[in-house]
FILO-887597 format. One record per residue (C-alpha): residue number from 0; residue in three letters; chain; x, y, z negated. Coordinates in Angstrom, 2 decimals. Example, Ala and Ser with C-alpha at 12.3 -4.5 7.8 and 13.67 -1.06 7.14 Angstrom:
 resi resn chain      px      py      pz
    0  Ala     A   12.30   -4.50   -7.80
    1  Ser     A   13.67   -1.06   -7.14
//
This chain:
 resi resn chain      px      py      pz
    0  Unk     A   98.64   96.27 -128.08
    1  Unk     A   95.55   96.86 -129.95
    2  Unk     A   93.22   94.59 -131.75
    3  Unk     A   90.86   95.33 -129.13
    4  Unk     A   93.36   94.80 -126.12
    5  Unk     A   94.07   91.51 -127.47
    6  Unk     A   90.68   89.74 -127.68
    7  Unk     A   89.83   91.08 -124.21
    8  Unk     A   93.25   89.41 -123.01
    9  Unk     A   92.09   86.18 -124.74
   10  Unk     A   88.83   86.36 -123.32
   11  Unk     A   90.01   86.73 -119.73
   12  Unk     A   92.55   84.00 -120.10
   13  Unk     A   89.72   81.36 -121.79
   14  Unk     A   87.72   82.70 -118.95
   15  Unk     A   90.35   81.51 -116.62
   16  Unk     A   90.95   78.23 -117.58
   17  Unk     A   87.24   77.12 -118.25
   18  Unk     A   86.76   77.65 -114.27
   19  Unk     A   89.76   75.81 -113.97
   20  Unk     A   88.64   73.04 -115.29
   21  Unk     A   85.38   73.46 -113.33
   22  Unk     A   87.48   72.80 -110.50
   23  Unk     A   87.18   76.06 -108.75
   24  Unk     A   89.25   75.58 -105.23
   25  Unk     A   92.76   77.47 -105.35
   26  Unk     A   91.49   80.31 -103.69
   27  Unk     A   89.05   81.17 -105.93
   28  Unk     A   91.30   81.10 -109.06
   29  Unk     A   93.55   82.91 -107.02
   30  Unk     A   90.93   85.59 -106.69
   31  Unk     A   89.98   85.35 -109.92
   32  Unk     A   93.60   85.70 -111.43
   33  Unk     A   93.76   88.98 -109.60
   34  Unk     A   90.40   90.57 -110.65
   35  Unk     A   91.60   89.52 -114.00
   36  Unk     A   94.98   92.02 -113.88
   37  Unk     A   97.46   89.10 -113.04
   38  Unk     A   99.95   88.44 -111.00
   39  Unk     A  100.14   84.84 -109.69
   40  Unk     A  103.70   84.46 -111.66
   41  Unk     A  101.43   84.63 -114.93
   42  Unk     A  100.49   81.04 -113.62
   43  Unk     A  103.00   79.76 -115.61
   44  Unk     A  101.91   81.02 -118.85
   45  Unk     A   98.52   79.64 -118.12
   46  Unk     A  100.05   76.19 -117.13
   47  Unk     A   98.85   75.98 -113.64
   48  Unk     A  101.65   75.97 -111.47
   49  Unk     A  100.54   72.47 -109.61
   50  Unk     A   97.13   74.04 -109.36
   51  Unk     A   98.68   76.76 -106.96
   52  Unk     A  100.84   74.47 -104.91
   53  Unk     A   97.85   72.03 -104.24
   54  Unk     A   95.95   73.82 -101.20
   55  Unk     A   96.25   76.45  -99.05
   56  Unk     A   94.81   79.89  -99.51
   57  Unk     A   94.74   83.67  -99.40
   58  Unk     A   95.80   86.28 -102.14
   59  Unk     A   93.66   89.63 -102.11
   60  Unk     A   96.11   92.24 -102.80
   61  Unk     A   95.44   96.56 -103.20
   62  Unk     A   96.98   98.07 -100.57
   63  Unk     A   95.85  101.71 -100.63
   64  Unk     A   94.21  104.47 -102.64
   65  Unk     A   92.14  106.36  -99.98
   66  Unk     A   89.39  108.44 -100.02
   67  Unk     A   86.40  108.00  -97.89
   68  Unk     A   85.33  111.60  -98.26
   69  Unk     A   88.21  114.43  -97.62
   70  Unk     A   86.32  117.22  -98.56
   71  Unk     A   87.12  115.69 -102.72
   72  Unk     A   90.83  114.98 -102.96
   73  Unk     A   89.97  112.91 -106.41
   74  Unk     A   87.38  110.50 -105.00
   75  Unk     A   90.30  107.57 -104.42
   76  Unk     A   88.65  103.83 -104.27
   77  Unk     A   90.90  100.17 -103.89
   78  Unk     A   91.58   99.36 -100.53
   79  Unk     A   92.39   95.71 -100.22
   80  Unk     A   93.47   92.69  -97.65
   81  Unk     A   94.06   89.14  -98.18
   82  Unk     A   97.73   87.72  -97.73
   83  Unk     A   98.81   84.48  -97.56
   84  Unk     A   99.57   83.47 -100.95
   85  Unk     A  102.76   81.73 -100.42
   86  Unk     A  104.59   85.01  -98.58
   87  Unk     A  102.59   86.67 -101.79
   88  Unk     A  104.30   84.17 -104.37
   89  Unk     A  107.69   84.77 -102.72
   90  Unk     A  107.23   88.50 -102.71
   91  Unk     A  106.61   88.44 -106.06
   92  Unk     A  109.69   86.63 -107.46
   93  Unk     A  111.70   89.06 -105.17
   94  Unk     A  110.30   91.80 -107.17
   95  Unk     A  111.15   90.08 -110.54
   96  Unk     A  114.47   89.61 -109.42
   97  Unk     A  114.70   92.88 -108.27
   98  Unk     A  113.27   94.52 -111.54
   99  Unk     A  115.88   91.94 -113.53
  100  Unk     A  118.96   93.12 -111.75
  101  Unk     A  117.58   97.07 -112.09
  102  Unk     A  116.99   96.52 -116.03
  103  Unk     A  120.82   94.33 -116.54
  104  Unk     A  122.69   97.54 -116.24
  105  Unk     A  125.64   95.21 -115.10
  106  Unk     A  128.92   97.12 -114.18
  107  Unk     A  129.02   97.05 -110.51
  108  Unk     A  125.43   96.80 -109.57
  109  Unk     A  125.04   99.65 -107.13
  110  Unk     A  120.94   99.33 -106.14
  111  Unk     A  118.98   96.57 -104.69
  112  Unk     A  115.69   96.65 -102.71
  113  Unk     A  112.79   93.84 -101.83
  114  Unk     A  112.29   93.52  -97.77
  115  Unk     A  109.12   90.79  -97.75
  116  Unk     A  109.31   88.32  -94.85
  117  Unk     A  106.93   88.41  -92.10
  118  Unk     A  103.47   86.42  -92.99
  119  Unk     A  104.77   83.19  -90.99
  120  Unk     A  108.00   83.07  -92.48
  121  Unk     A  106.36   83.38  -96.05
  122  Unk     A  109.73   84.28  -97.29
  123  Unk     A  111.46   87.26  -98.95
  124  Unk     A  115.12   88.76  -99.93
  125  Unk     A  116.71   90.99 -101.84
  126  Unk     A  119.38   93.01 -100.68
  127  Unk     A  121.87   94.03 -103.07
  128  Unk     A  124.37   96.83 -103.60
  129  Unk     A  127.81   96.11 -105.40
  130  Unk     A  131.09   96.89 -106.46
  131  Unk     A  133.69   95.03 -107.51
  132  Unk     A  133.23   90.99 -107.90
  133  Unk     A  129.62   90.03 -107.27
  134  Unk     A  129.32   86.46 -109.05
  135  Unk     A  127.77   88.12 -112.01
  136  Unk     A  124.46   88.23 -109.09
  137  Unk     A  123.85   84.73 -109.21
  138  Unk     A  124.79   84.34 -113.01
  139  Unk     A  122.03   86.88 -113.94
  140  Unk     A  119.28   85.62 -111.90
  141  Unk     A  120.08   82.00 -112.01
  142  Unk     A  119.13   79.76 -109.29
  143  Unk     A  116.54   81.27 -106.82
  144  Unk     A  113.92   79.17 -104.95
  145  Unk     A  114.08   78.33 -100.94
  146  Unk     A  111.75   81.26 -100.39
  147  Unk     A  113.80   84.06 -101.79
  148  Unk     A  117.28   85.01 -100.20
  149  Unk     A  119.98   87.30 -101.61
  150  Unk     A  121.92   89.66  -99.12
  151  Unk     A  124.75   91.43 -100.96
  152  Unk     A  127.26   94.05 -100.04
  153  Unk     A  130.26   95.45 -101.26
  154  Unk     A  131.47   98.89 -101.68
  155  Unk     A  134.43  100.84 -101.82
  156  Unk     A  133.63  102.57 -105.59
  157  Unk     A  135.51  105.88 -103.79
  158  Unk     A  132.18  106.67 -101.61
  159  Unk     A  130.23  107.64 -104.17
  160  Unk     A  132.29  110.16 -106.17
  161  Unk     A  130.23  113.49 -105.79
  162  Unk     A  126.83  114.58 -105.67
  163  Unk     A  127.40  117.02 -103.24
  164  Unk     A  126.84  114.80 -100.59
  165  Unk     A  123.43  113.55 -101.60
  166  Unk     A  122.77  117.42 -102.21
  167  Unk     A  124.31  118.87  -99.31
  168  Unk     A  125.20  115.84  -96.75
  169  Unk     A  127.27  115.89  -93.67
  170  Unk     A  125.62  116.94  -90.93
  171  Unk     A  126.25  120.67  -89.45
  172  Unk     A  124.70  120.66  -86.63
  173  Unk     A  122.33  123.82  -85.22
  174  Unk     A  119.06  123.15  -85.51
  175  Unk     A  116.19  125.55  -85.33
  176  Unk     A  113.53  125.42  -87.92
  177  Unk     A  110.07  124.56  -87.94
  178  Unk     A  108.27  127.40  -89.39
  179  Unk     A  104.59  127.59  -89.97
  180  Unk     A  102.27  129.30  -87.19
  181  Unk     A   99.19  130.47  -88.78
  182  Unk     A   98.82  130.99  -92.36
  183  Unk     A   95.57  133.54  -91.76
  184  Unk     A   93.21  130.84  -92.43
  185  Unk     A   94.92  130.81  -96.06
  186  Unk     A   96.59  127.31  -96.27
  187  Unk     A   99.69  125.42  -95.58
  188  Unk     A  100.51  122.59  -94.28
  189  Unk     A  103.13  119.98  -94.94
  190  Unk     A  106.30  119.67  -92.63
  191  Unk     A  107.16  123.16  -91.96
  192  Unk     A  110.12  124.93  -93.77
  193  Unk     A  110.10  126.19  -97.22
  194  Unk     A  112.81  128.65  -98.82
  195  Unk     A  114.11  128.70 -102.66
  196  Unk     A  116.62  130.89 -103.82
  197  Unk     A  119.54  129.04 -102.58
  198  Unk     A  118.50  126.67  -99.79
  199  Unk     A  115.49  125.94  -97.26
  200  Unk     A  113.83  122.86  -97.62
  201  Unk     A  110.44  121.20  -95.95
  202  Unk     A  106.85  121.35  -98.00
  203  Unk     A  105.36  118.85  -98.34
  204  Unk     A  101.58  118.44  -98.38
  205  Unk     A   99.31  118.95 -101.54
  206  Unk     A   99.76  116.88 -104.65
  207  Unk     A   97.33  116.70 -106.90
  208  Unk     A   96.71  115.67 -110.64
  209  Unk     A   93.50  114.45 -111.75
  210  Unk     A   93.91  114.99 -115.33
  211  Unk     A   94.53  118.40 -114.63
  212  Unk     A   92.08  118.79 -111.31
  213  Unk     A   95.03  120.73 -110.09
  214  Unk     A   96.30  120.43 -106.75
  215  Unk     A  100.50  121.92 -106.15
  216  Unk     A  102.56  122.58 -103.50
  217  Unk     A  105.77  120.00 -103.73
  218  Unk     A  109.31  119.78 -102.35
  219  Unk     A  112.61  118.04 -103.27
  220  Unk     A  113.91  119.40 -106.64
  221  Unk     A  117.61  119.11 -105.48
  222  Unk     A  116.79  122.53 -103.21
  223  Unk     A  117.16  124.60 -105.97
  224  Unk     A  120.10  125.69 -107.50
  225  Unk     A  121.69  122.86 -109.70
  226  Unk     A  122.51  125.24 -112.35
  227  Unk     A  119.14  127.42 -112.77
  228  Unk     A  116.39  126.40 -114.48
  229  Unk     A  114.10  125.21 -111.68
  230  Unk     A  110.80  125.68 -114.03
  231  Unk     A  109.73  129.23 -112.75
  232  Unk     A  111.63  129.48 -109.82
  233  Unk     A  109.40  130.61 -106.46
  234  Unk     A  109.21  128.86 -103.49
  235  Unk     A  108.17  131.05 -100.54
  236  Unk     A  106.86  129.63  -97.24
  237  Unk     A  109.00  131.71  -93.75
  238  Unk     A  106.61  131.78  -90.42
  239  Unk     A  107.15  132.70  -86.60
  240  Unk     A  106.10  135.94  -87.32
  241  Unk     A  109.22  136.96  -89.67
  242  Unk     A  106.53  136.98  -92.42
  243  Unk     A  107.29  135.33  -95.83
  244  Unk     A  104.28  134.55  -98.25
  245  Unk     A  104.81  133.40 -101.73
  246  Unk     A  103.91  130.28 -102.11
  247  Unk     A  103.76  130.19 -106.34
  248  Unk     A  105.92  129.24 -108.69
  249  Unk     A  107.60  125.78 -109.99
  250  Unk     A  105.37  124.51 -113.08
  251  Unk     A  106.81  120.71 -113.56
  252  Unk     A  110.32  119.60 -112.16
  253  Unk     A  111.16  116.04 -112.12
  254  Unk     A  114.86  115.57 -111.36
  255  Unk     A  114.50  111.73 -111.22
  256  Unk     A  111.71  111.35 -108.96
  257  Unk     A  113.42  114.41 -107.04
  258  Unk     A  110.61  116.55 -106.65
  259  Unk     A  109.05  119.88 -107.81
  260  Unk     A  105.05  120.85 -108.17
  261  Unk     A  104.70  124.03 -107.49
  262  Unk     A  101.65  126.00 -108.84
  263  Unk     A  100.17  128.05 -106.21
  264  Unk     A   99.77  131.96 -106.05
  265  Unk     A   96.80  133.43 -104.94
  266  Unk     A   97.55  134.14 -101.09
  267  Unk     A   97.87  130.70  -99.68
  268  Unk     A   96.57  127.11 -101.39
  269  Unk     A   98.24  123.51 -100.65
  270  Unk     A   96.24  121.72  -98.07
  271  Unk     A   96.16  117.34  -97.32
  272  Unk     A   97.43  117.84  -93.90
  273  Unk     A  101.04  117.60  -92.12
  274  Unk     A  101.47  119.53  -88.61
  275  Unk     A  101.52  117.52  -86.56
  276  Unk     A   99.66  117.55  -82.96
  277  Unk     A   96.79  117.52  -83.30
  278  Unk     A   96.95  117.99  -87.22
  279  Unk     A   97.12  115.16  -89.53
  280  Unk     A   94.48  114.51  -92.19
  281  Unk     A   95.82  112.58  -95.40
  282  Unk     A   93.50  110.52  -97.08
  283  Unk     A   95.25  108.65  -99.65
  284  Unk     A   98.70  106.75 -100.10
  285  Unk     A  100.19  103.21 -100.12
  286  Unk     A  100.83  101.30 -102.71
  287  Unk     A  103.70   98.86 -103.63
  288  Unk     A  101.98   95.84 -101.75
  289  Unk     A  100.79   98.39  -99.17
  290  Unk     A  104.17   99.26  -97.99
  291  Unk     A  105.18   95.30  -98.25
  292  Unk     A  102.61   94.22  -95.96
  293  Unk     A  103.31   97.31  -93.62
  294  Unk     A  106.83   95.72  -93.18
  295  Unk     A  105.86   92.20  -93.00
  296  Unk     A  103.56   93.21  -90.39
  297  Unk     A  106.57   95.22  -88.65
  298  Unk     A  104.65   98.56  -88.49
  299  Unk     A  107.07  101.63  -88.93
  300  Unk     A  106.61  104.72  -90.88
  301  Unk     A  107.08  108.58  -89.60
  302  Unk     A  107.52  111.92  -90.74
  303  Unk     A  108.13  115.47  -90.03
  304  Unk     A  110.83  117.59  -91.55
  305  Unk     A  111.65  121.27  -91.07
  306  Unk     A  115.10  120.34  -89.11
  307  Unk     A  114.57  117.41  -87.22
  308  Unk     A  110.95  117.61  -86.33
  309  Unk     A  108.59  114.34  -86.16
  310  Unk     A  110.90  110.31  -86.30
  311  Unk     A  109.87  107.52  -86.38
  312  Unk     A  111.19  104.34  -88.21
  313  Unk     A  111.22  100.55  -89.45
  314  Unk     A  110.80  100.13  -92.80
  315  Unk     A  114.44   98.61  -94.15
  316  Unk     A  113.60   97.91  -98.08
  317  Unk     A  110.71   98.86 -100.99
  318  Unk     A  110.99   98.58 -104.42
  319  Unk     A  114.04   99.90 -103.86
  320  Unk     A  116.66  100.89 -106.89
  321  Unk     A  119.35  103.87 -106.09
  322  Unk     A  122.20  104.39 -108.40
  323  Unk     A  124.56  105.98 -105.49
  324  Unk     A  124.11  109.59 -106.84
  325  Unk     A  123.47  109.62 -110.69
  326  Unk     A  124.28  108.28 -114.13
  327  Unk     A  120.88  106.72 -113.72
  328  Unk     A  118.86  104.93 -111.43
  329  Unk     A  116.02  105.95 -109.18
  330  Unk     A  113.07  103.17 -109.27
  331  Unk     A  110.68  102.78 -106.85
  332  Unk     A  112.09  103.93 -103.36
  333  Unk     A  111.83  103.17  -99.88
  334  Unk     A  114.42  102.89  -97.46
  335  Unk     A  113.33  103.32  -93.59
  336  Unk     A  114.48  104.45  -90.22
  337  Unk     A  118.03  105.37  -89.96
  338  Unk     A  120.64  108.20  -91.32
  339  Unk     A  119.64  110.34  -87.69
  340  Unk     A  116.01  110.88  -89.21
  341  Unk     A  117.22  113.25  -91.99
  342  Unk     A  119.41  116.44  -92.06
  343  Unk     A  119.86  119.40  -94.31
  344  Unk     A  116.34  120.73  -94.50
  345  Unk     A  114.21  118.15  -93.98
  346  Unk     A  114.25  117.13  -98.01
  347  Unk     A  110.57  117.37  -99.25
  348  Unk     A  109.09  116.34  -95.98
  349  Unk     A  106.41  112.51  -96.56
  350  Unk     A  106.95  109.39  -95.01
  351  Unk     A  103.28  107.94  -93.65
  352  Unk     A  101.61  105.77  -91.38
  353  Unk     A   98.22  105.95  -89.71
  354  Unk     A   95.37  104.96  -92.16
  355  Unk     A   93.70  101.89  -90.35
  356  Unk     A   90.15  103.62  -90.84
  357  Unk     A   91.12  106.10  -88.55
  358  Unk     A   94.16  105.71  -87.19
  359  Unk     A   93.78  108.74  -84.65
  360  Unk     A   93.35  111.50  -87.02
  361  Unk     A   94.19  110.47  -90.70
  362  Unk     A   97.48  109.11  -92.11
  363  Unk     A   98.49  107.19  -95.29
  364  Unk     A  101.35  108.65  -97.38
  365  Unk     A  104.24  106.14  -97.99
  366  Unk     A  106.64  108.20 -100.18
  367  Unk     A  109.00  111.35  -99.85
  368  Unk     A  112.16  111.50  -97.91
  369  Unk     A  114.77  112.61 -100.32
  370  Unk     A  118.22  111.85  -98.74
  371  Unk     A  120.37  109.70  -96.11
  372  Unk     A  122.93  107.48  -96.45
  373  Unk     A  126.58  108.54  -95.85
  374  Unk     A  128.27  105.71  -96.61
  375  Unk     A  129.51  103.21  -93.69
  376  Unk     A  127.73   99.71  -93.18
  377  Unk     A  124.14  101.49  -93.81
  378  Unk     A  122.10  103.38  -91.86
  379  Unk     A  118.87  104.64  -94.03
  380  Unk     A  116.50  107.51  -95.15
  381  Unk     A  115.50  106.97  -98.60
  382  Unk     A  113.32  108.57 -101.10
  383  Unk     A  110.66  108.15 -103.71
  384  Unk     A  107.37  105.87 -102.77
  385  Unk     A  104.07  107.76 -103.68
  386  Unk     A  102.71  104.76 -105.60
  387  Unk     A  106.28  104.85 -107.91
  388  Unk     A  105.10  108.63 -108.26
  389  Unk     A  101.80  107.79 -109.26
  390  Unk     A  102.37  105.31 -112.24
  391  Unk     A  105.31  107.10 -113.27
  392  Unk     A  104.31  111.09 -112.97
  393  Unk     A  100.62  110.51 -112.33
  394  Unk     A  100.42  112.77 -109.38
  395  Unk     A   98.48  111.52 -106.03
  396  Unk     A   97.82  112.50 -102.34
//
């Protein structure tokens, strides 16, 4: 941290506990934490724990990045809502926990994911995946409070031997594709099919970069051939009309986050829309305490993939970690619906829910949908969460 950094941090923290000791009410330091860039577990540091437990009150949290004019996919502005700040407070320690047990690299651990209470129940768990013994759970974390549960279960360390199950799954079934209609107007929509060299996949809708002010075509990186180097491969777009356009070329591929972006050629350009009827307009994406309060609230997310067309789904777990498939972990995923949602094909396709500004045309992105589970005692689509793709690759919707 520079010089710099560090006298603004002191500032804000001096800042702080002068209006403490003003006696501002607990809502207001609450709100004033936030604006500051902390979380109410930095309470601690600043020796105001009591202070927090004395009233009742309301933590504002960010919930979206959203645009409020479509026509300029870089235009994104804070959308926020006020939670109560006890369900916030126990959210939050599920998250540390969940981040401890993701960063202990403990033989066994398996994944883990953060499912918030509803607001009345101003609770939260963690539900954890293991091998083996699991008293090393409670050894790591240490005594948890009343408002934080732990759910684990045990596998069988012979279900997750190969990769070509999380590449290929199980499911043969016939299914027709859904190809795209109408490319004359020169742009492409998310949740139709899209073809590689070696498999068919869905497209997703554009991604864009802001440092670049480029905007890419994306789908799941594990459609291409595991042994190629993905980095130049094309990705062409099939339609009704036994027509194939090039849709450009792969410029970044990020194995870990399991998706491609895709540069575009000159015939067709990536477009902030799924089709959907009538079409979908995407204007922006959820972030980590967007998603929580979308499952606290009990909404449920969709999504349309090439194979199995438009699903909808409850929202199982955020946060999540995955280390079913790799010798490392995948941060920052969701887990919603159930296994039926997914099938060869539909890898690449967005999660979403209707933005609450306009709920009849426009839609929120929640993350990509990057696998199913095949293992017995779950039942889950799972994938990447846009804001997880955001801080990490720096890519947006």
């Amino acid at each position: 941290m520079s010089d710099k950094d560090t006298e603004t941090v002191v500032h804000r923290l001096s800042t702080i506990r002068e209006r403490l000791d003003a006696r501002m009410d607990r809502r207001e330091f609450v709100r004033t934490l936030a604006s500051a860039g902390y979380a109410v577990g930095m309470a601690q540091l600043l020796g105001v724990d009591d202070f927090l437990e004395t009233d009742d009150g309301d933590v504002p949290v960010v919930t979206a990045l959203a645009r409020d004019r479509t026509d300029d996919p870089f235009s994104l502005e804070k959308r926020t809502r006020t939670v109560p700040a006890e369900w916030y407070a126990a959210v939050e320690k599920a998250f540390e926990v969940n981040e401890l047990l993701a960063s202990s690299r403990v033989m066994g651990y398996l994944g883990s994911a953060v499912v918030p209470g509803d607001y009345r129940s101003e609770t939260a768990s963690v539900t954890i995946g293991v091998t083996g013994d699991s008293g090393f759970i409670r050894d790591l974390i240490g005594t948890v409070s009343d408002s934080l549960g732990l759910e684990i279960e045990r596998f069988e360390d012979e279900k997750f031997e190969t990769l070509e199950e999380f590449r290929d799954g199980a499911d043969r079934s016939i299914r027709q594709p859904r190809l795209a209609r109408d490319v004359a107007s020169g742009i492409a929509p998310g949740g139709v099919t899209c073809e590689t060299d070696s498999t068919m996949a869905t497209l997703g809708p554009a991604m864009y970069d802001p440092e670049s002010g480029s905007s890419f075509f994306v789908t799941a990186e594990h459609a291409f051939d595991d042994e190629a180097t993905v980095v130049g491969e094309s990705l062409t777009l099939p339609t009704e009309t036994d027509e194939s356009f090039d849709l450009g070329t792969v410029r970044f591929d990020h194995p870990i986050a399991d998706i491609v972006a895709v540069e575009p050629s000159e015939r067709l350009e990536p477009i902030n829309r799924i089709d959907t009827s009538p079409p979908s307009t995407i204007t922006g994406q959820y972030t980590r305490w967007g998603l929580a309060d979308l499952l606290a609230r009990g909404e449920p997310l969709e999504k349309v993939g090439a194979m199995t067309g438009h699903t909808t789904g409850e929202i199982q777990g955020i946060d999540a970690v995955t280390c079913f498939t790799d010798n490392f972990c995948r941060h920052g995923q969701i887990r919603w619906g159930s296994e039926m949602d997914l099938t060869d094909g539909d890898s690449g396709s967005v999660s979403y829910h209707p933005d609450p500004e306009d709920p009849e045309e426009s839609v929120l992105i929640a993350g990509f949908n990057n696998a199913r589970t095949w293992w017995p005692g779950q039942s889950y689509v799972w994938g990447v969460s846009a804001y997880q793709v955001n801080e990490s690759l720096g890519y947006h919707f």
